[in-house]
N, C-alpha and C positions, 0 to 999 in steps of 0.2 A: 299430914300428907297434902302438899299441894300442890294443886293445879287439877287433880282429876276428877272432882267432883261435879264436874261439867257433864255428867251424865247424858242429860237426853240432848245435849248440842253434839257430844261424842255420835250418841246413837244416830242423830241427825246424818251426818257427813259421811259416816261409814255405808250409809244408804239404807234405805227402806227396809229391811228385813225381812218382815212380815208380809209383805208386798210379792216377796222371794222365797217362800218356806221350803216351796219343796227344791231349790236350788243350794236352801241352808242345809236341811236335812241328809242330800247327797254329800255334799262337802264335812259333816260331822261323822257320817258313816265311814265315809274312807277316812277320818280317825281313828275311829274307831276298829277299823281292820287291820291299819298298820301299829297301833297299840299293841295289839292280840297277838300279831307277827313277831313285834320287835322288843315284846314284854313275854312271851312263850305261855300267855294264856289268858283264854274267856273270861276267867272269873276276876270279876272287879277284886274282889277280898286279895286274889292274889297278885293281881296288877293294878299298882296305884296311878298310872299315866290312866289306864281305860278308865279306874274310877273317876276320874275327873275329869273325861270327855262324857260318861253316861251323865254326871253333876252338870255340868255344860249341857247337853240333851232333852234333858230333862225342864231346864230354866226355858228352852226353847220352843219346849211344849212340843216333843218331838215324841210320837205315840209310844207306847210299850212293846207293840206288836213291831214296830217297825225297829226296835231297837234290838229287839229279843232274833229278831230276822239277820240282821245285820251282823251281829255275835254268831251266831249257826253259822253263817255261812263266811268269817273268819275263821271258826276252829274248823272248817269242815277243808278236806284236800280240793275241791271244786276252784277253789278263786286262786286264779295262776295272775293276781296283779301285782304288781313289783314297782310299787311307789317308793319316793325316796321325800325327804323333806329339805327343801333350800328354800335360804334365808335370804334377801336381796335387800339393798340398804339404797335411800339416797333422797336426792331433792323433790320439793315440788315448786312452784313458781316462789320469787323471792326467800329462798333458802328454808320452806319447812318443811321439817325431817320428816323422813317417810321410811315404814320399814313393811317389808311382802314378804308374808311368810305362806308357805307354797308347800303342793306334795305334787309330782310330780312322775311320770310314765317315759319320760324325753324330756332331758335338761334342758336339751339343745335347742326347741321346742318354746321352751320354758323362758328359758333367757332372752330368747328374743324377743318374745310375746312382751315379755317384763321392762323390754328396753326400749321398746316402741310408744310404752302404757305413757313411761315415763318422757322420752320425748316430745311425744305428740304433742303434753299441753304445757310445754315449756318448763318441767323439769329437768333432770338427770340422773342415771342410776348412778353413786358411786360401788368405792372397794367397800368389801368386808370391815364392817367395823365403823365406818365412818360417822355413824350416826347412833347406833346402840347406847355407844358409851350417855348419850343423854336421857335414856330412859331406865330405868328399873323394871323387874319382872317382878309383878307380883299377882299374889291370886285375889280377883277382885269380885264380891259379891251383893248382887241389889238386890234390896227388899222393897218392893213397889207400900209406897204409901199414900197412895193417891186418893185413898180413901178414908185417911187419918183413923185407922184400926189400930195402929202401933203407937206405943207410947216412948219418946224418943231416950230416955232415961233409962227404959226397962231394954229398948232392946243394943242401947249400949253394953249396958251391963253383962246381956248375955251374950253378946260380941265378943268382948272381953275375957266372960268367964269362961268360953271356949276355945278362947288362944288366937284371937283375933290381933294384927299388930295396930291397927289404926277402924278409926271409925269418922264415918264422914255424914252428918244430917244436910240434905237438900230438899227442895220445894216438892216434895213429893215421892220422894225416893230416900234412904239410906245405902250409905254403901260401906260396907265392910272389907275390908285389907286384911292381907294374909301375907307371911314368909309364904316361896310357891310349895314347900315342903308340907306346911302345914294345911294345906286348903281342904284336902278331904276331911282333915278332924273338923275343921269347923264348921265345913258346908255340912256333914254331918249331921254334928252337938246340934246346929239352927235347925235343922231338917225336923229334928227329932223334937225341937222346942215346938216346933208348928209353924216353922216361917216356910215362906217358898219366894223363890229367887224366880227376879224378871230378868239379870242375867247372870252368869256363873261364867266365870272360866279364868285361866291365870293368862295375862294380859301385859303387854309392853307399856308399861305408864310412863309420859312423858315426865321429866324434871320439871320444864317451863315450858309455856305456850307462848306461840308466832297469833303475832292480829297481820291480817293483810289488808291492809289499807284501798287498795287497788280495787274495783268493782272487774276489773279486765282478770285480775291475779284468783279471785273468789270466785269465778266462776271457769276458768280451767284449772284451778284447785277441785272445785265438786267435780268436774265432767274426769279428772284423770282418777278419785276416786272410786267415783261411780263406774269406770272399764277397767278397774283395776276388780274390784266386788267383783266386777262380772264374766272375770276370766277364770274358767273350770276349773283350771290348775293355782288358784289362788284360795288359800287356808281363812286368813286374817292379813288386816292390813291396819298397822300402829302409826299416828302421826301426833304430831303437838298444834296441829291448826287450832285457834279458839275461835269459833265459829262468830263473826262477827254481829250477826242477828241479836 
């Protein structure tokens, strides 16, 4: 698998996270609602999209109490919210691909919120499609190794033995690849080995990565990421920047 292993440069540019918790944790719940909605039920066993936003949830360190809150008050008739999820595709400064994936209350709202992000720092949103066809969707999962607990051998294998399609060893981290069909068995099968994920979810993985030469291009590359994070109505956001640093 290449190009993704670029883990904490990825983490880098997507922005601070941790910095943001409880900004992630809104944005994961209203997953988690429109799961429950558009899957016709709470229980992970019987909806495998919510099981892999709770997997997701969970890597984020996102409480039990608040997860368990969030389910309630999904299956419960109270939450009259009527999100929808669009996908918005397009540039950022010198052509790297950029994909906004969004849930949303007013499209209308939305798009132009999205068109402006894109704008502002010398981007452009294109059409549908224009940019997807370079990435693959797959489920992608990191086991923090930062502490050299894992043995890179041993946890290939259980990678592997779980139905893993790729496995990736970096300076601190391992990342584990998945068909997106597959994710829950293997976030699972590791779950159950005793590993825990620093991040889980199925993810737009670039083909190839964009260097931006330009120190002008690199930093309204980070400032159109960084309001792009920061708009309520934005999910995730996939690019192929290779973070120059």
């Amino acid at each position: 698998m290449s190009g993704h292993s670029k883990w904490h440069n990825i983490q880098k540019t997507k922005g601070a996270q941790d910095a943001k918790r409880a900004q992630a944790f809104t944005k994961i719940a209203r997953e988690m609602i429109v799961a429950v909605k558009e899957g016709g039920s709470a229980d992970p066993a019987n909806n495998s999209r919510l099981a892999t936003i709770i997997t997701k949830a969970r890597a984020a360190n996102m409480p039990n109490d608040n997860i368990k809150r969030t389910l309630e008050k999904a299956a419960g008739a109270g939450d009259s919210s009527n999100y929808e999820s669009i996908t918005y595709e397009g540039y950022g400064p010198s052509g790297v691909a950029v994909i906004v994936e969004t849930m949303t209350d007013n499209r209308n709202r939305t798009a132009s919120n999205i068109r402006h992000h894109f704008d502002k720092y010398g981007g452009n949103m294109g059409a549908s499609g224009c940019v997807a066809w370079s990435f693959d969707q797959k489920g992608v999962l990191v086991i923090d190794n930062e502490d050299g607990d894992y043995e890179e051998d041993q946890v290939m294998e259980d990678a592997l033995e779980a139905g893993a399609s790729d496995f990736e060893p970096e300076e601190g981290v391992f990342t584990v690849y998945t068909e997106p069909d597959d994710f829950n068995t293997v976030a699972d099968a590791l779950t159950a080995k005793g590993y825990t994920f620093a991040s889980a979810q199925v993810e737009m993985v670039p083909q190839n990565y964009a260097k931006l030469e330009k120190e002008e291009d690199r930093v309204n590359m980070q400032k159109m990421l960084d309001i792009l994070e920061d708009d309520e109505d934005v999910q995730n956001v996939w690019h192929n920047w290779e973070d120059a640093e």
